[in-house]
Every structure is written in C-alpha cells, then in structure tokens.
ROFI-792258 format. One record per residue (C-alpha): x, y, z. Coordinates in nm, 3 decimals. Layout:
BEGIN
+---------+---------+---------+
:      xx :      yy :      zz :
+---------+---------+---------+
:       X :       Y :       Z :
...
+---------+---------+---------+
***
This chain:
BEGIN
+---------+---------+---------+
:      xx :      yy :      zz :
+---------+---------+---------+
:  15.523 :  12.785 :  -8.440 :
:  15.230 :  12.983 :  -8.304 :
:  15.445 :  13.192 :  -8.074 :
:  15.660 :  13.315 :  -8.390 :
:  15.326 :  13.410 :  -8.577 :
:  15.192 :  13.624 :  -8.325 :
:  15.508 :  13.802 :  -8.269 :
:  15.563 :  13.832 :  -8.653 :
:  15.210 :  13.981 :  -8.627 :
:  15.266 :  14.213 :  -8.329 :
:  15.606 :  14.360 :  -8.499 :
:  15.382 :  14.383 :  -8.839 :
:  15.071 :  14.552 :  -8.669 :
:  15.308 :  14.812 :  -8.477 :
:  15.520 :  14.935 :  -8.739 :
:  15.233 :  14.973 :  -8.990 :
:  15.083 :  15.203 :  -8.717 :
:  15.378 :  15.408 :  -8.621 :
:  15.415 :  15.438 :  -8.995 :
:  15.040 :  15.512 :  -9.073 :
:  15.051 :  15.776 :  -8.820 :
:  15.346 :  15.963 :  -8.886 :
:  15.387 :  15.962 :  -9.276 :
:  14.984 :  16.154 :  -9.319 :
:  14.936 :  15.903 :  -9.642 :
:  14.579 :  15.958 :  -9.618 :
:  14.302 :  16.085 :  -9.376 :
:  13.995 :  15.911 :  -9.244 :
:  13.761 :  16.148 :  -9.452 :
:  13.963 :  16.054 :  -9.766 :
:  13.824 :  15.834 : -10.049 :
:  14.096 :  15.514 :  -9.891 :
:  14.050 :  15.612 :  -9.510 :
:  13.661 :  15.626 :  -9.611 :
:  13.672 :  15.284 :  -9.816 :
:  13.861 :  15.132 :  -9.496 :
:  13.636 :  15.239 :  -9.256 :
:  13.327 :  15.108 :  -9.491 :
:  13.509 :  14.772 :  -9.546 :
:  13.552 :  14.781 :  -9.122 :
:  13.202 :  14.883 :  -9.072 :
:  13.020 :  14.608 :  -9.279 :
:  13.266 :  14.314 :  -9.161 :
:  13.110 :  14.405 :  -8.823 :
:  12.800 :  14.427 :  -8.924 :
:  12.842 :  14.086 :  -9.095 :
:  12.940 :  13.946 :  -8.740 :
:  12.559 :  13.912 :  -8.659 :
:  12.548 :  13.614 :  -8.959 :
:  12.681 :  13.423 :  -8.655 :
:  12.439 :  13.456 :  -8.367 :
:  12.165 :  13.451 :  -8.625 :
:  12.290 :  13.102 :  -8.791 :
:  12.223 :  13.033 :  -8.418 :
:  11.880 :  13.160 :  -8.331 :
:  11.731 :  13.126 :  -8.666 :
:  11.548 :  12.798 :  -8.752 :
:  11.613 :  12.869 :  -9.164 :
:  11.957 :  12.952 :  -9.109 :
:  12.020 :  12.665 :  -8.952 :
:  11.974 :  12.445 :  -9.248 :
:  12.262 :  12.646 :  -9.443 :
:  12.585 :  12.435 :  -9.373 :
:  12.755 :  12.375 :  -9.094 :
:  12.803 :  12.600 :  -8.792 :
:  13.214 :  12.552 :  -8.822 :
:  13.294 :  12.770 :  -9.140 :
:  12.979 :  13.021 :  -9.007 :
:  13.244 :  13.026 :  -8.706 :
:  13.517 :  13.061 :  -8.878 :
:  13.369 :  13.345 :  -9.083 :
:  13.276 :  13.515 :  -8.770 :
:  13.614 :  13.526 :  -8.633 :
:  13.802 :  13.657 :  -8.953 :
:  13.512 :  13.925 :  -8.936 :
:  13.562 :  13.939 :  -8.599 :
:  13.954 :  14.017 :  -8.658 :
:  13.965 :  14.212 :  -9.038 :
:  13.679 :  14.426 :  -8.958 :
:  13.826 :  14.613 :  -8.649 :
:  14.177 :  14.611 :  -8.799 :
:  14.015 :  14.798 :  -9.106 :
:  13.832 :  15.069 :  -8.856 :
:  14.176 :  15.121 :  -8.664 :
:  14.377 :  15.186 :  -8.978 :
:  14.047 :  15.410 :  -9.103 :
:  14.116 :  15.625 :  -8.808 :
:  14.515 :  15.656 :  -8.905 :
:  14.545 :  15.579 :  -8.528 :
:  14.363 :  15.933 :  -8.446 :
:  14.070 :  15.997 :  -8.224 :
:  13.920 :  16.342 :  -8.348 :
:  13.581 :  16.353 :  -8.147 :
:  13.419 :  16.233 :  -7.900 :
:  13.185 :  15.990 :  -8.073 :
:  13.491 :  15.869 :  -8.253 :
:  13.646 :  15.794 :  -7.894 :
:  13.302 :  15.614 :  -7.812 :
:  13.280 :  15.413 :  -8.100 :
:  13.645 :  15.303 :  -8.107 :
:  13.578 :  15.216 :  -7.731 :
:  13.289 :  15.021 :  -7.756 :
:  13.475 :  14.796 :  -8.090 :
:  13.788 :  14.754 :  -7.904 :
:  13.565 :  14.622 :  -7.600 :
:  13.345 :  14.423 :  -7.864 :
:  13.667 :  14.254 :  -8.035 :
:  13.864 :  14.204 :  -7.681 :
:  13.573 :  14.033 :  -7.553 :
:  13.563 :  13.781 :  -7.854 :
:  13.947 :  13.718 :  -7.809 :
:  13.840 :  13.629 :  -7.415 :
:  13.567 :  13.412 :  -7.534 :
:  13.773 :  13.231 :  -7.818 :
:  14.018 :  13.110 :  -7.557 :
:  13.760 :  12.993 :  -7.306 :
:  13.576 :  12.792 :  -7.566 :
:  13.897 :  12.601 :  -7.736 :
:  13.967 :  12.526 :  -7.326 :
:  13.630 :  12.315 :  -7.331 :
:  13.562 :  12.216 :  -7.657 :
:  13.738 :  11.891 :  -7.595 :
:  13.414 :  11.833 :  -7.344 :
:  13.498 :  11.655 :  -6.987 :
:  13.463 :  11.312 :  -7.132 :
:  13.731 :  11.331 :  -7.399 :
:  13.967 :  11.480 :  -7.151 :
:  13.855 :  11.149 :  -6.982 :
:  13.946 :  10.952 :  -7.237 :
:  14.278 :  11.084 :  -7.322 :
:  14.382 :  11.067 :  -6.963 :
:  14.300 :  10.710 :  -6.950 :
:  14.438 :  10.618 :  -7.323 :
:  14.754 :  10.748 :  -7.173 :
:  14.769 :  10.610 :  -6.831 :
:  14.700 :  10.260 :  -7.008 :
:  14.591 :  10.213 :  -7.402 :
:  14.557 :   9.875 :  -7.555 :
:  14.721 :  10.076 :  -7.892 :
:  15.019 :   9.915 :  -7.978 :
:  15.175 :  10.264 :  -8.094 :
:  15.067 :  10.474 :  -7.779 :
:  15.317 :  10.542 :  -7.537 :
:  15.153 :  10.509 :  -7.169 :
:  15.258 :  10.462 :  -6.796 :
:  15.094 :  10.115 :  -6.734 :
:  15.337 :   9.929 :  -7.001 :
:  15.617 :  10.141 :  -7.070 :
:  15.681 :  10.315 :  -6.746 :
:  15.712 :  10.029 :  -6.466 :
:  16.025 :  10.100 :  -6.443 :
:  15.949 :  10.454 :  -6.309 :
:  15.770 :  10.407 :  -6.056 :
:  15.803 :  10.727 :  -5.833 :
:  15.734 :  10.940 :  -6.196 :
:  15.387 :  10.718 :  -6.164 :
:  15.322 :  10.791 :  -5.838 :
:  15.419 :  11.183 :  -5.882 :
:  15.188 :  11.168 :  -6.177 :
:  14.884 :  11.013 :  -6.015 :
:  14.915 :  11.176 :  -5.681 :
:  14.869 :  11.508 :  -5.923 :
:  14.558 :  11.334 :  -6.051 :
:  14.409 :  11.284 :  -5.738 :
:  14.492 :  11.639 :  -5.621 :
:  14.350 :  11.790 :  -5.915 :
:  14.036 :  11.624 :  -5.939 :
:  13.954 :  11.677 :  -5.552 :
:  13.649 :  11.925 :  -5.501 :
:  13.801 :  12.316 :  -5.316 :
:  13.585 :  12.323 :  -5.011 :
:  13.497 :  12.700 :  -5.063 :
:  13.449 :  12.974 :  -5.372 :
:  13.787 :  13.107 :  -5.278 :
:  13.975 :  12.814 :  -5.259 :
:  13.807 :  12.705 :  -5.589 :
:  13.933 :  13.003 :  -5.734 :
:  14.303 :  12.971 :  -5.551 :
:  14.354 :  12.604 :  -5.731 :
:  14.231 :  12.782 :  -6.025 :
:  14.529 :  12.967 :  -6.095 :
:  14.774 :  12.772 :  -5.893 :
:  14.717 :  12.441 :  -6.114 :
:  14.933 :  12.571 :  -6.385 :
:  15.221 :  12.628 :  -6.186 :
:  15.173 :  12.275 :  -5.977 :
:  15.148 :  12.128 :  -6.324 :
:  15.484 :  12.328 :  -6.402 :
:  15.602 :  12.137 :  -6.067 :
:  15.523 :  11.821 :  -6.137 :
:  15.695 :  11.793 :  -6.507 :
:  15.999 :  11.957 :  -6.360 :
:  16.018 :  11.666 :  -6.103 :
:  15.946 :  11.422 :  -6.361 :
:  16.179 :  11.558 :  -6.589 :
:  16.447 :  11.478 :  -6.330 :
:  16.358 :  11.123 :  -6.238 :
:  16.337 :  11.013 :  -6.548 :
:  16.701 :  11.150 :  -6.618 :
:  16.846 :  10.942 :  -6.316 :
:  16.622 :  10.617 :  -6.430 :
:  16.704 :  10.650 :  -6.798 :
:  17.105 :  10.682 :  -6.757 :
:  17.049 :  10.359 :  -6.569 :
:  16.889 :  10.167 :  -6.809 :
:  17.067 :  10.308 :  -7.078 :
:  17.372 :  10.145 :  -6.908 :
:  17.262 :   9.837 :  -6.854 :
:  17.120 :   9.812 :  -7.209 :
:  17.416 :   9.967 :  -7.376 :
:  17.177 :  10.281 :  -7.568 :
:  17.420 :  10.521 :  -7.744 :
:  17.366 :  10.899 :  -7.662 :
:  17.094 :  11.002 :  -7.941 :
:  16.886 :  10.682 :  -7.810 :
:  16.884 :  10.777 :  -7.445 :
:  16.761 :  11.142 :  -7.614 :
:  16.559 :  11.039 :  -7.793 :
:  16.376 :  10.805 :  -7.530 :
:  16.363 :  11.151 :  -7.237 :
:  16.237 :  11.342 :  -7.531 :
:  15.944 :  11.060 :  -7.546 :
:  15.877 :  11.022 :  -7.181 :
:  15.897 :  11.384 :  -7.137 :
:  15.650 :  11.444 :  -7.381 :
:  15.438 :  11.179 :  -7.246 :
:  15.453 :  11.341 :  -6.920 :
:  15.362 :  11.664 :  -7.042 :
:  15.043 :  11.551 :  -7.215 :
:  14.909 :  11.365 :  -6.957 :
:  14.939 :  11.714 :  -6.698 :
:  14.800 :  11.904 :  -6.938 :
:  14.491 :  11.692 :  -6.998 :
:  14.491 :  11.641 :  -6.562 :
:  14.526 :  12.061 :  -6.594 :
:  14.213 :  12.079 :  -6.826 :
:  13.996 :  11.822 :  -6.671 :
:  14.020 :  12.025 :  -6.344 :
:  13.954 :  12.335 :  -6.459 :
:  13.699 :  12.221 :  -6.737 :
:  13.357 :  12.341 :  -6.486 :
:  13.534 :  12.692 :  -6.396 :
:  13.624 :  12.745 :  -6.775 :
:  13.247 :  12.642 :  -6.852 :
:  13.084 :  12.884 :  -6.586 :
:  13.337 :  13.148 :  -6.733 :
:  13.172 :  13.070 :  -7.090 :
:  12.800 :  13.113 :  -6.963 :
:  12.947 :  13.455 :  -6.798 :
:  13.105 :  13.582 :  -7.099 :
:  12.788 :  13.525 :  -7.316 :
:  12.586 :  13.715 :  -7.114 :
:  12.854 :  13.999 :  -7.119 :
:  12.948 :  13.958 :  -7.488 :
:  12.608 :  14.053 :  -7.647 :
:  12.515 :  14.383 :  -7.423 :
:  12.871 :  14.470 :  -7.569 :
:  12.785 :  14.416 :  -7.932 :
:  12.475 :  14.632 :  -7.882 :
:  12.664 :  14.948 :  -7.753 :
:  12.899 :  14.900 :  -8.091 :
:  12.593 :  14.895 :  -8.341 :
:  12.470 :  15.192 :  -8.190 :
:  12.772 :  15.406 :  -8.145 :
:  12.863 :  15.276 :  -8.475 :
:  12.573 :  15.424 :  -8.596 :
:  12.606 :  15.714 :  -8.426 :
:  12.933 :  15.774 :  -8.547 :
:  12.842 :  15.761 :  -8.923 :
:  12.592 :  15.976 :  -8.896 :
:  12.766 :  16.249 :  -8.675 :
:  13.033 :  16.214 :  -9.004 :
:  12.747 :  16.232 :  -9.291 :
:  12.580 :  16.520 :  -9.100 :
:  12.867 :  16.752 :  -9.026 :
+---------+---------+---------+
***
C-alpha cells in the first residue's frame, strides 16, 4: 500500500544520497550537476503556472484546474529533488545555504498544505452524507447500523455517543485545540471497544446460526470495517472548520515563502555566473 511506497521511497532517496555524496561522481559546477540544477531551477519556476491558472482570467479557460494541480505538485516534488542532487548533498556558500533554506521551506510548506486540503476536500456536507449513508442507506449493498446492526446495540450506542461528543462545540480556543488532537486517539478508543463487542455478539450468533470459522471472519472483518469508516468520517466532520482555518493560515504563509525562493534563487545563480 501507501505505507510500503513511501518507505520504498525513503530507503531509495537515502541511499542515493549517501552514495551521491561519498562516491564524488560529479560536482555541482559540472556539465550533469549544472544540467540538474537547471532542470531543478525551471520546475520551480514552472510552479507559478499554478497560482496564475488561478488569478488569471485567460488562463482560466485552459482546462481544468485538476491536471494544472497535479502538474504543480510533480513540479512541486521533481524540481527540489533535482536542486538537492545538483548540490551532491553539499552546501559550499552561504547563498547556497540560503537558497537551499528557503526551497526546503517552500517544498515543506506545500507537503503541509497538500495534507490539509485532501482533509477538506470532501467539504462538510459529503462527510454528512457518508455519515448518514452509513448510519442508515436505503442501498441494498451498503452495510449500515440501522438494518444490519440491531443486534449490537451497545456498538450503536458507543458509536453515536462518539457522534454526539464529536460534534459538540469546545467552549474555549484551548479546549478547541485539546479535542483537536485528542479526537484521533478517542476515535482509536472507540473502534477498540467496538472491536470487542462485536467479538462477544458475533460468537453468539454464529452459534446459534451454525457459521463455520471463515464466515464468522469474514462477517468481524465487515463490521469492523464498517465501524472504522463511520469514526473516521465522525473524526473528519469534527475537525473539518479547524483543518479549514489551518488552510486560510497556510495560504497566507505559503506565498511570502515562495517569494524568498525566487529571489534567493536568483541570487544564487548569479553569485555562480559572476564568480
């Protein structure tokens, strides 16, 4: 899954750089370690398409904003990863150190930003709607509590009381940002309980109905899934407004960012060209 990519990735990125650094196979004034740091340069530069697409009514007309997006983030990714392998992992100078600074900042803060917006893309009313399709769906296919889980009813209860606590307003700033961070592991809570009660009430029924072992598994593996969907979604809903507030905070921080790169950038290639 994703979890095996991004190690896969991690083990890639550091043993390229342990090996980049220690075998000399080419310097950062050489034609490659020039080329890289040209390739690095303009990907970055091309990260502007984005916010332009944006703010420019003839842009605008040119396709979608999705694939500009997407463009933007492999920029957003490629182009710094070219500029750190340009540099063989060295910092030489001090405007070096500056500009590698200022693009590390740049491409940290668009990692930040990336994981705030997938957190409210879904908007508050489809987190609405997929807490209700799952509490009770008219779908014959769709597994939900109203139908299929009467037989459980403390997992209900545990699963609505949850609900109820994590849509409830924190009366302060503090407490706001308290339930914040503390709704994960309540949300870890809750499916552990669940997890349990459904284990006592399925070896019941599978008893009375006569389910061999892979059916009982196969049912917990359902209900457990089930479970774990609808916390999630109850998760997001509640902290949908702080994740939002974060996104309005993070633009304004993002772009003052993006201007220090461009001009240290700059600086940078022309303290090279010069001297």
């Amino acid at each position: 899954g994703n979890g095996v990519m991004w190690f896969a990735s991690a083990v890639l990125f550091i043993s390229s750089a342990i090996l980049v650094r220690s075998r000399d196979w080419y310097q950062p004034g050489s034609d490659f370690g020039y080329n890289l740091g040209l390739v690095g340069g303009i990907l970055m530069l091309l990260l502007l398409t984005y916010p332009l697409k944006k703010r420019f009514k003839p842009l605008q007309r040119i396709g979608s904003t999705k694939p500009w997006f997407i463009f933007h983030m492999i920029c957003g990714v490629v182009g710094p990863l070219a500029v750190i392998y340009h540099s063989t992992f060295r910092i030489n100078s001090q405007n070096a150190f500056v500009a590698m600074m200022s693009m590390l900042l740049v491409a940290g803060s668009g990692i930040v930003g990336r994981f705030i917006y997938v957190r409210i893309h879904a908007g508050l009313s489809g987190q609405e709607l997929t807490l209700d399709e799952l509490e009770s769906s008219e779908r014959v296919e769709a597994l939900n509590f109203e139908r299929d889980m009467h037989w459980a009813p403390e997992v209900i209860a545990g699963l609505t009381d949850f609900r109820v606590w994590a849509g409830k307003r924190a009366p302060n700033g503090m407490a706001g940002i308290a339930k914040f961070f503390y709704l994960p592991i309540k949300e870890w809570q809750v499916r552990h309980q669940c997890h349990v009660l459904l284990a006592v009430q399925l070896k019941r029924r599978a008893q009375a109905r006569n389910w061999d072992a892979s059916k009982r598994l196969r049912r917990a593996q359902q209900f457990d899934a089930l479970v774990a969907s609808y916390t999630f979604t109850v998760k997001r809903h509640a902290q949908f407004e702080a994740y939002k507030r974060m996104f309005s905070w993070w633009h304004i921080l993002h772009l003052p960012f993006v201007y220090l790169l461009v001009a240290s950038a700059a600086y940078h290639v022309l303290a090279v060209h010069m001297y």
